[in-house]
SENUSE-517572 format. One record per residue (C-alpha): residue number from 1; residue in three letters; x, y, z. Coordinates in steps of 0.1 Angstrom, whole numbers, plus 5000, padded with zeros to 4 digits. Layout:
     n   res      u      v      w
   NUM   ALA      X      Y      Z
...
This chain:
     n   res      u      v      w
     1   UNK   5000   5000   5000
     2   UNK   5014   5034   4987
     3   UNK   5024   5061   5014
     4   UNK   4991   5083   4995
     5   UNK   4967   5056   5001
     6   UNK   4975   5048   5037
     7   UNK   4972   5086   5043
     8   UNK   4939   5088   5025
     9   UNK   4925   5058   5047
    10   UNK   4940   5073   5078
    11   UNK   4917   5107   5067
    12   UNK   4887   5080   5062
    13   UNK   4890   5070   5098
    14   UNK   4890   5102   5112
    15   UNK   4858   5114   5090
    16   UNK   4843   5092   5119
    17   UNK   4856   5111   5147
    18   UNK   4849   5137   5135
    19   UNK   4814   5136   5124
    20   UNK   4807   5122   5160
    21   UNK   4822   5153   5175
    22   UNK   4802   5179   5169
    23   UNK   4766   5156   5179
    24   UNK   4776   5160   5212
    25   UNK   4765   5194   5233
    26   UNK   4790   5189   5262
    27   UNK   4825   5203   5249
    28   UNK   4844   5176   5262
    29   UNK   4831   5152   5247
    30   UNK   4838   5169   5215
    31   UNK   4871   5178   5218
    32   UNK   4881   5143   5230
    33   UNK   4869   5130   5197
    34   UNK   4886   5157   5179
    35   UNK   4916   5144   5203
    36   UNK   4913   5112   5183
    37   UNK   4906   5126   5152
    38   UNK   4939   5144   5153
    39   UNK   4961   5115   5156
    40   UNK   4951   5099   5129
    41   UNK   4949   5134   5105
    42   UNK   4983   5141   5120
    43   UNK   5002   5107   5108
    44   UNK   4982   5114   5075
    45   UNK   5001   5145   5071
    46   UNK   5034   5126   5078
    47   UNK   5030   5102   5053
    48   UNK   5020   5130   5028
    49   UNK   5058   5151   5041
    50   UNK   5036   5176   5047
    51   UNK   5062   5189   5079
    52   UNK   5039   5219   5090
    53   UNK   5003   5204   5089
    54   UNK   5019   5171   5106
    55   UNK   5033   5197   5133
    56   UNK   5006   5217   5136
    57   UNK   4980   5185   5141
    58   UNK   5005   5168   5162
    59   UNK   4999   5200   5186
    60   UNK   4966   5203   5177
    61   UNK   4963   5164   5194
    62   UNK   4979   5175   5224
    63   UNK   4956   5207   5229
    64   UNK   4927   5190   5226
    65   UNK   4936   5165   5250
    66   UNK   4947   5194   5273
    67   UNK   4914   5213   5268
    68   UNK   4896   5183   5280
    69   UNK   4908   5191   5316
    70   UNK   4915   5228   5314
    71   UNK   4903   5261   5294
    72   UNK   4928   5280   5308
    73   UNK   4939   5308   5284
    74   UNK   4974   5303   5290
    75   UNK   4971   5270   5278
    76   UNK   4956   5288   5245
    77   UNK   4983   5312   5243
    78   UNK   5013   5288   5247
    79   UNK   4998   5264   5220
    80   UNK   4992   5294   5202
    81   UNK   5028   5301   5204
    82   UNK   5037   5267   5198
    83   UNK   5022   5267   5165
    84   UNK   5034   5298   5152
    85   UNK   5066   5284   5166
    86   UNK   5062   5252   5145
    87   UNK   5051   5271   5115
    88   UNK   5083   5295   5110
    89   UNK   5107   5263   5119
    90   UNK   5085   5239   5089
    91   UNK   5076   5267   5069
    92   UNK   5073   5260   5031
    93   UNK   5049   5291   5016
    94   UNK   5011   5297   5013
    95   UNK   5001   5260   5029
    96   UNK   5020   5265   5060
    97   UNK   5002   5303   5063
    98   UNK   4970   5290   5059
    99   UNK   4975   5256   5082
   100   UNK   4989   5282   5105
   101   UNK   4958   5303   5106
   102   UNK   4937   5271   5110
   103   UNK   4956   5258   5139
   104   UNK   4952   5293   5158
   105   UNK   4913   5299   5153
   106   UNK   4909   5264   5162
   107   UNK   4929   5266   5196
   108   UNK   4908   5292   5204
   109   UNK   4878   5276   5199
   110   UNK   4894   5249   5220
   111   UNK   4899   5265   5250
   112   UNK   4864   5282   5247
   113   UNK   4844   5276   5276
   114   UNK   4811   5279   5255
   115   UNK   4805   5250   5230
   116   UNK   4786   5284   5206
   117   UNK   4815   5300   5204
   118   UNK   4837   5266   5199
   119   UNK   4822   5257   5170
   120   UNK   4815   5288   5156
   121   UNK   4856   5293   5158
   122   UNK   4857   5255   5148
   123   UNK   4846   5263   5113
   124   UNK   4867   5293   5105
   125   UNK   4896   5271   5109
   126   UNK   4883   5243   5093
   127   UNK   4875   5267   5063
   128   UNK   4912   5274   5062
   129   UNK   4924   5235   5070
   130   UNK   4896   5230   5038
   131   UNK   4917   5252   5014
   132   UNK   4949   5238   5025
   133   UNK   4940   5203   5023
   134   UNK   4931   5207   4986
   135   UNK   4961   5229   4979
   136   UNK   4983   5196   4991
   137   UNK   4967   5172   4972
   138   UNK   4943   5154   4998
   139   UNK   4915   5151   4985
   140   UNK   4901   5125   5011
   141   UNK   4909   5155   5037
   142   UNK   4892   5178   5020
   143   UNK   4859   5156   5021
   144   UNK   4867   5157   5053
   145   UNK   4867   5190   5060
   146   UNK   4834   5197   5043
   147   UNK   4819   5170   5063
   148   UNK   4832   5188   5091
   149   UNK   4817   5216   5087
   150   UNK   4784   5201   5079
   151   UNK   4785   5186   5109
   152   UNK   4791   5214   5129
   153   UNK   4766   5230   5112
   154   UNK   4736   5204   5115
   155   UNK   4749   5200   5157
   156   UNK   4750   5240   5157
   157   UNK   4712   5242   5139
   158   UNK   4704   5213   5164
   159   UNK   4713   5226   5197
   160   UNK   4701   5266   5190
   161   UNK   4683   5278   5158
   162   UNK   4656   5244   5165
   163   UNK   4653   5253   5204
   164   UNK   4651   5286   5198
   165   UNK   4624   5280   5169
   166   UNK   4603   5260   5192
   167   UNK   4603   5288   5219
């Protein structure tokens, strides 16, 4: 099995996580399956030499297992940091910029006490993980992206424009 098809498959795996993620209202509950998501879409980016998305997810893994027990915001800052830190060390033009930006928006939304104002956060990054994923070639990722966001989208419609519909 090719490096590109093991990566691909790896992606396929995490679509599940994913999707699951944003079904659930309490926050840690998503962000442990984004946890578990991100090591699998972080060895996907290894195996596609993709140095600052494979950084950036490997952190990205770490946070959101952090978040689970803590929304401190100096944890946000110093995985802020570590990001940009990781991008200037791996940086190789507009795909590290733009994995970058996703990394930041979503550490935010990580250590965002209100599960609103994590997904809303959730899908700017993922908008800009979305156009970097299809600049690299990935094209399972960037199903998975879109999936993401629908997801977010049908849990967001689910758990405030319905309720406050029926009110």
């Amino acid at each position: 099995m090719s490096a590109f098809y093991l990566s691909q498959v790896l992606v396929a795996i995490a679509i599940c996580f994913d999707l699951l993620s944003f079904q659930f209202k309490e926050r840690k509950k998503i962000v442990t399956c984004l946890f578990f998501a991100g090591v699998l879409i972080s060895s996907h980016f290894i195996l596609l030499e993709q140095w600052t998305a494979a950084s950036l997810m490997t952190i990205a893994t770490i946070r959101y297992l952090t978040s689970v027990f803590s929304t401190s915001s100096k944890f946000k800052y110093l995985f802020c940091s570590m990001s940009v830190v990781a991008t200037a060390v791996t940086y190789s033009g507009l795909t590290s910029i733009l994995s970058c930006f996703a990394s930041v928006f979503q550490t935010f939304a990580a250590f965002n006490k209100d599960d609103r104002r994590l997904r809303e956060l959730m899908i700017i990054g993922t908008s800009f993980w979305l156009i970097h994923n299809y600049l690299v070639g990935s094209p399972t990722a960037v199903v998975m992206e879109a999936l993401f966001i629908c997801s977010n989208l049908v849990g967001y419609y689910r758990f405030y424009f319905r309720k406050s519909a029926a009110a």
